[in-house]
VOPAGU-2260 file (C-alpha; in pm, 1 decimal, decimal comma):
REM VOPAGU-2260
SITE   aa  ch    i         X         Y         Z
SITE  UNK   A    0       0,0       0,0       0,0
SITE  UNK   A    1     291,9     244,6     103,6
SITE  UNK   A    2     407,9     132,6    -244,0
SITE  UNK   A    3     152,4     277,8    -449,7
SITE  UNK   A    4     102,4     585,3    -169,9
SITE  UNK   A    5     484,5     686,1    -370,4
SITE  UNK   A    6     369,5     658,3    -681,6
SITE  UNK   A    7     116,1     784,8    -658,8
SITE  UNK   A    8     259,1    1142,9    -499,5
SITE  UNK   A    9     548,1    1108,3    -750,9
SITE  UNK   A   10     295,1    1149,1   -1043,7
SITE  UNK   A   11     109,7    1427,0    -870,3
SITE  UNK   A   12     439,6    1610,5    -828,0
SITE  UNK   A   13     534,6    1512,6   -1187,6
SITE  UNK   A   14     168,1    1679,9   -1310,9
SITE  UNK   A   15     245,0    2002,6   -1106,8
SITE  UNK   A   16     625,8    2071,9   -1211,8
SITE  UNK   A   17     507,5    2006,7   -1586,4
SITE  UNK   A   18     186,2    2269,2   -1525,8
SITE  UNK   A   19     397,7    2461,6   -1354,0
SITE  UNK   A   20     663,8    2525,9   -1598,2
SITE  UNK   A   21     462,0    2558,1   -1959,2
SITE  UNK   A   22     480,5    2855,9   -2161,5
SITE  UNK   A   23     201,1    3174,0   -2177,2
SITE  UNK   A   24    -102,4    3029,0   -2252,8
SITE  UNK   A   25    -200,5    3004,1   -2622,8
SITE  UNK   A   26    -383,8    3266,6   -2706,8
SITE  UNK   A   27    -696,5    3136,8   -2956,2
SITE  UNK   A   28    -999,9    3395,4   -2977,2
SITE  UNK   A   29   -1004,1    3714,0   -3180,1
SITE  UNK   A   30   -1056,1    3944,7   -2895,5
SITE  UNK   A   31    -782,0    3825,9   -2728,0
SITE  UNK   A   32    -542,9    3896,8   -2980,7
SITE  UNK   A   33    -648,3    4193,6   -3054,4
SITE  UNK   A   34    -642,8    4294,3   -2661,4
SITE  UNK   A   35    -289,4    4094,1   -2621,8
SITE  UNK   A   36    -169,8    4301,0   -2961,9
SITE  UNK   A   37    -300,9    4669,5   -2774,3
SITE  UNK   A   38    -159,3    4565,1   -2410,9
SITE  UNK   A   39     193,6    4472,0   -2607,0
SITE  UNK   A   40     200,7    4813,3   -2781,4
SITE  UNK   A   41      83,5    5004,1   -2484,8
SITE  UNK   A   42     137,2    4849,6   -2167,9
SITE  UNK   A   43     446,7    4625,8   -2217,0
SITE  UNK   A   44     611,5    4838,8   -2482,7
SITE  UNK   A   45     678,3    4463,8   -2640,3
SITE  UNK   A   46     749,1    4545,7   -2983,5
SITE  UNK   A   47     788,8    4219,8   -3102,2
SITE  UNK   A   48     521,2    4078,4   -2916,5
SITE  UNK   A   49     282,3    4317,7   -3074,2
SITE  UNK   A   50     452,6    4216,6   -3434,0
SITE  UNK   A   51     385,4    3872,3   -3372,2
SITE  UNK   A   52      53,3    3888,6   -3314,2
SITE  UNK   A   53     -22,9    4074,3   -3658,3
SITE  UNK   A   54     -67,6    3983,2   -4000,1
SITE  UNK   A   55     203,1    3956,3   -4228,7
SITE  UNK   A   56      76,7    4262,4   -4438,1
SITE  UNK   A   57       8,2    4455,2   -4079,6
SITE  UNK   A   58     370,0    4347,1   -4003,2
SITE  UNK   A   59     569,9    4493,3   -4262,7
SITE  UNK   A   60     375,5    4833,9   -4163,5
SITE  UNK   A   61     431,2    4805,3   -3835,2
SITE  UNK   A   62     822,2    4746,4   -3859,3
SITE  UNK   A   63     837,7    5082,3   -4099,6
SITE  UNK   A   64     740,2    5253,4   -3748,4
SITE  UNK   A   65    1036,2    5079,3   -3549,6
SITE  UNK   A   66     916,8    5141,2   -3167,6
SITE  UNK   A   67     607,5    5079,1   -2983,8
SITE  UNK   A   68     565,2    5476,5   -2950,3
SITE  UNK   A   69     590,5    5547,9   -3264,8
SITE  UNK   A   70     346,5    5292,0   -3398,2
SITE  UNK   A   71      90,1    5466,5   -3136,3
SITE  UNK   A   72     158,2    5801,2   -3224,3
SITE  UNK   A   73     197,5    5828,0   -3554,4
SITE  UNK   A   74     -11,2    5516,1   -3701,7
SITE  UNK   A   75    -288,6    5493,5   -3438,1
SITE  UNK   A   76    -280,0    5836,5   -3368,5
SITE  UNK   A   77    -328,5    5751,2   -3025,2
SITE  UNK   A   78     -43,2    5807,2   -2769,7
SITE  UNK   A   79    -113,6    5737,7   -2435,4
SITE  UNK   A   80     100,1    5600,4   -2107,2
SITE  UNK   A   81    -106,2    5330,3   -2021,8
SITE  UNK   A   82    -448,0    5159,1   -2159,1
SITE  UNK   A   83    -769,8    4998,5   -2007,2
SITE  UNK   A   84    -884,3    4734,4   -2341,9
SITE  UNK   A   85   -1229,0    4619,1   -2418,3
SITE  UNK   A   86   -1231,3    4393,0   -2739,5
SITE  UNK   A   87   -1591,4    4242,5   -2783,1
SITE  UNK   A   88   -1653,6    3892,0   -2873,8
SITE  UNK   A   89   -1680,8    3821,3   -3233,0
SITE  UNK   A   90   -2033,5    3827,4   -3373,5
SITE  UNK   A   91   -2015,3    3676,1   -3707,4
SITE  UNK   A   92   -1961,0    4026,6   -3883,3
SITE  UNK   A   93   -1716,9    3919,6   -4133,0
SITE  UNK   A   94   -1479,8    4180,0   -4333,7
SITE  UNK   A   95   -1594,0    4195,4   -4709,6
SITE  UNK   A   96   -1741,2    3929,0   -4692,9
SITE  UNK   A   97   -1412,3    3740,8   -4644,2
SITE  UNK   A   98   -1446,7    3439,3   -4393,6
SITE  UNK   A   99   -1136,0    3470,2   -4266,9
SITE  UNK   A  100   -1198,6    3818,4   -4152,6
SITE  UNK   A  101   -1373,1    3946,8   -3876,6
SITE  UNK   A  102   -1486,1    4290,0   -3738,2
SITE  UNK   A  103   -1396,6    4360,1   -3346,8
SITE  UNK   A  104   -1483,1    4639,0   -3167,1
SITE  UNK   A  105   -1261,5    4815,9   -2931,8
SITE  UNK   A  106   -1265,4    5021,8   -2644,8
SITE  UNK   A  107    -969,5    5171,7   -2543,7
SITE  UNK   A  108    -932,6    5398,9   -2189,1
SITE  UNK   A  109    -606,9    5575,5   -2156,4
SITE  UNK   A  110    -403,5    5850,1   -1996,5
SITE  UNK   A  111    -185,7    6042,8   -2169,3
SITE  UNK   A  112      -6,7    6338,4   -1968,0
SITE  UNK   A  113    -283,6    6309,8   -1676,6
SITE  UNK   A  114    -573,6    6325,3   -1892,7
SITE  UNK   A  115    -813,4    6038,3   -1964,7
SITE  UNK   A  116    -931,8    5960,6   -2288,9
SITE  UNK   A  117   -1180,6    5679,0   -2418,9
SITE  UNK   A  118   -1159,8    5565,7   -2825,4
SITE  UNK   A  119   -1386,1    5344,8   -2993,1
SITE  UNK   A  120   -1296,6    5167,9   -3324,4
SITE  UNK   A  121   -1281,2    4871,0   -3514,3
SITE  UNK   A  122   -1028,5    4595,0   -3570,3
SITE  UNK   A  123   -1024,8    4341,6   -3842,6
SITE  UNK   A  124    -872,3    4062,5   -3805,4
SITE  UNK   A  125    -788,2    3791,7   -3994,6
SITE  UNK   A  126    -697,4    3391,9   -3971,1
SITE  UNK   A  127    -329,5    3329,3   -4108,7
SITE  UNK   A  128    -114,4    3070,5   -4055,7
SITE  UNK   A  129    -354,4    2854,2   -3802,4
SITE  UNK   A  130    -467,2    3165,8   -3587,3
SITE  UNK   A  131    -606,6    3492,6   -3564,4
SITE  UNK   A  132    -401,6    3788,7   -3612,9
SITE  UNK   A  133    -435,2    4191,3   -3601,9
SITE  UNK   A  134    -480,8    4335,2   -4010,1
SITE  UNK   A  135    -597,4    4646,9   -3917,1
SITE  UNK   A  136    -770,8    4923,3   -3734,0
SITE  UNK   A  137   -1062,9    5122,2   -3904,0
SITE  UNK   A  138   -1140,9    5472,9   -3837,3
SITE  UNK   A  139   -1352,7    5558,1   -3540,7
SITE  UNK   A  140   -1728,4    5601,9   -3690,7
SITE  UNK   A  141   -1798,5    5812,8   -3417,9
């Protein structure tokens, strides 16, 4: 009985270290990439993070910009020190009628030199290379 008692907390210990010690969780649903891509460029200042979670054609425009800064000041035209992100789920609203395209809409709270400031927009995203990825960000309707 002690036998099996040894085993059977070996395996248990086994389980934990290998739980324990895997990588960031995969990331799978639209709205989280698209809040994982905004919390890269704004709150981690992870430039390559933020690449990697975009579309090859959204890449190539995002490395003309070079920093994390610059990609929010000058291509978002939203510069701010920290972000609040509200993607919504998908709701079927494909892009051009593209199935690998969806529409996301974002909410983004922010503070840039001590002043808040709230922008709505859309994201489309598309499904490359066995997951969803950032294309691009429409203009605010509003």
């Amino acid at each position: 009985m002690k036998g099996a008692q040894v085993k059977f907390y070996v395996v248990v210990v086994a389980l934990l270290l290998m739980v324990g010690c895997s990588k960031e969780p995969k990331i799978t649903s639209p709205n989280e990439v698209v809040e994982s891509y905004f919390k890269a460029l704004y709150n981690e200042r992870n430039f390559d993070k933020a690449v990697s979670l975009a579309s090859a054609h959204h890449q190539t425009l995002l490395n003309s910009y070079g920093t994390p800064a610059s990609v929010g000041r000058y291509l978002y035209n939203m510069s701010y020190d920290h972000i609040d992100i509200q993607a919504e789920r998908p709701s079927g609203v494909t892009y051009m009628n593209n199935p690998d395209s969806l529409r996301i809409s974002v909410l983004i709270s922010g503070y840039s030199h001590g002043q808040r400031a709230d922008e709505l927009f859309e994201v489309i995203v598309v499904f490359e290379d066995e997951s969803w990825k950032v294309d691009w960000k429409l203009d605010s309707p509003y």
